[in-house]
C-alpha positions in Angstrom: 91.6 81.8 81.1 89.9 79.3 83.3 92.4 81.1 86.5 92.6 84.3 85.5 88.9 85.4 84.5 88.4 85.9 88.8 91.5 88.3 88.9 90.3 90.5 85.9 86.6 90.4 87.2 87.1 91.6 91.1 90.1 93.6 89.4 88.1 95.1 86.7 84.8 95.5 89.1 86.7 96.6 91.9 88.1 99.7 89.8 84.7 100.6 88.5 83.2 100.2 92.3 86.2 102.1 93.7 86.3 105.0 91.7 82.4 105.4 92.2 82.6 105.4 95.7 85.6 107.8 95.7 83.6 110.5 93.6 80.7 110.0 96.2 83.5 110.4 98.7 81.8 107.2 100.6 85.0 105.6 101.8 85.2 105.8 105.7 87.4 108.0 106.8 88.8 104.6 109.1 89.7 103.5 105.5 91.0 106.2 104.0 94.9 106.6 103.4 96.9 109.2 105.6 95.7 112.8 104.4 93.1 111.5 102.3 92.0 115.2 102.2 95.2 116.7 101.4 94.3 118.9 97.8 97.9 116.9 96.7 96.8 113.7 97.5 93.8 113.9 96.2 95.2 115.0 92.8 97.4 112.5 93.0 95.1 109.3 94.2 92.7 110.9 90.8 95.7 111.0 88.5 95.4 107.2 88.6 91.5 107.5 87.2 92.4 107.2 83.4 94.5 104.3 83.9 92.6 102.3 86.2 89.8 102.4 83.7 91.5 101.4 81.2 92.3 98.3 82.8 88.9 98.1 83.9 87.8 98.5 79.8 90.6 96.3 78.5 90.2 93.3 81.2 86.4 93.2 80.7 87.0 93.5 76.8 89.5 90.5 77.0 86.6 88.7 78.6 84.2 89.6 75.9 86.6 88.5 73.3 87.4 85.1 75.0 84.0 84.2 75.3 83.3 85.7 72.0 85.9 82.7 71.2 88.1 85.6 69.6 92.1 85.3 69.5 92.6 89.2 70.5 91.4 88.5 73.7 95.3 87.5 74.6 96.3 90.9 73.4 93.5 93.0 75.2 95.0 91.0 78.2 98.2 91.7 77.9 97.4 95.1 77.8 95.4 94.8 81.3 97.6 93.2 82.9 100.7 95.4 81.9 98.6 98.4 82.9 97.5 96.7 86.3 101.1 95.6 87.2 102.1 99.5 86.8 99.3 100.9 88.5 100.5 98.3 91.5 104.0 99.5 91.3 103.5 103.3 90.9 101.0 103.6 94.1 104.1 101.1 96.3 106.5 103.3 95.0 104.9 106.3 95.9 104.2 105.0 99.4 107.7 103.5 99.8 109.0 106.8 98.9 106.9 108.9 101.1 107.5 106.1 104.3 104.3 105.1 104.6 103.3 101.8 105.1 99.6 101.0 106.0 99.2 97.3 105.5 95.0 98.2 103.5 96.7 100.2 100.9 99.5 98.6 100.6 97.7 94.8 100.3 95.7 96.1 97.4 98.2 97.5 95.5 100.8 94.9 95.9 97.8 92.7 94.8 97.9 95.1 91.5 101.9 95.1 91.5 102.0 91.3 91.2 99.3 89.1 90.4 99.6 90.0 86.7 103.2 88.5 86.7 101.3 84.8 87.0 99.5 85.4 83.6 101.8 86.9 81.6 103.4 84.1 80.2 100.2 82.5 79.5 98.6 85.4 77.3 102.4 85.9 75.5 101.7 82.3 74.2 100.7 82.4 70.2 97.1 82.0 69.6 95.8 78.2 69.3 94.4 77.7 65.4 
């Protein structure tokens, strides 16, 4: 937990800050992805709301549970980090599909898409007794 606590914190955080800022439409338009404004994209960039908070909820509840010295904390993230790698790899897809490449957006969510692959293994493992 000792390496992985940081990733679900600025993960977890960074959800909660980023969807904030996108309902107070505060992103720079420098920032923003290409046709940020477009009524589809919009729909589309929100349709990831519901998951991204539930990795947001489930990370910071692993965290709880660790400290808490709770065994379900592996579970809870397992959970996160299977949600965080799809969140990665539906947003690359969906750029890689449309041809777009813009190396911001693409950096975060390849960040989602493969970071969780390093902790996987290590919150598969049975629960120390």
């Amino acid at each position: 937990m000792k390496f992985l606590k940081p990733f679900f914190l600025v993960t977890d955080i960074g959800f909660i800050i980023y969807w904030i800022v996108t309902y107070f439409k505060i992103i720079p338009e420098s920032w923003a992805f290409k046709d940020y404004n477009n009524p589809i994209l919009v729909d589309w960039n929100w349709s990831f709301f519901p998951l991204d908070i539930l990795i947001s909820i489930t990370g910071l509840s692993s965290l709880y549970l660790y400290k808490k010295k709770r065994s379900s904390w592996q579970s809870w993230a397992l959970i996160s980090l299977v949600l965080t790698f799809c969140s990665g790899l539906q947003a690359i897809a969906f750029w890689a599909f449309a041809g777009d490449f813009d190396v911001f957006w693409w950096g975060f969510n390849l960040y989602l898409l493969i970071y969780p692959l390093f902790f996987l293994r290590l919150v598969m493992k049975p629960a120390q007794t």
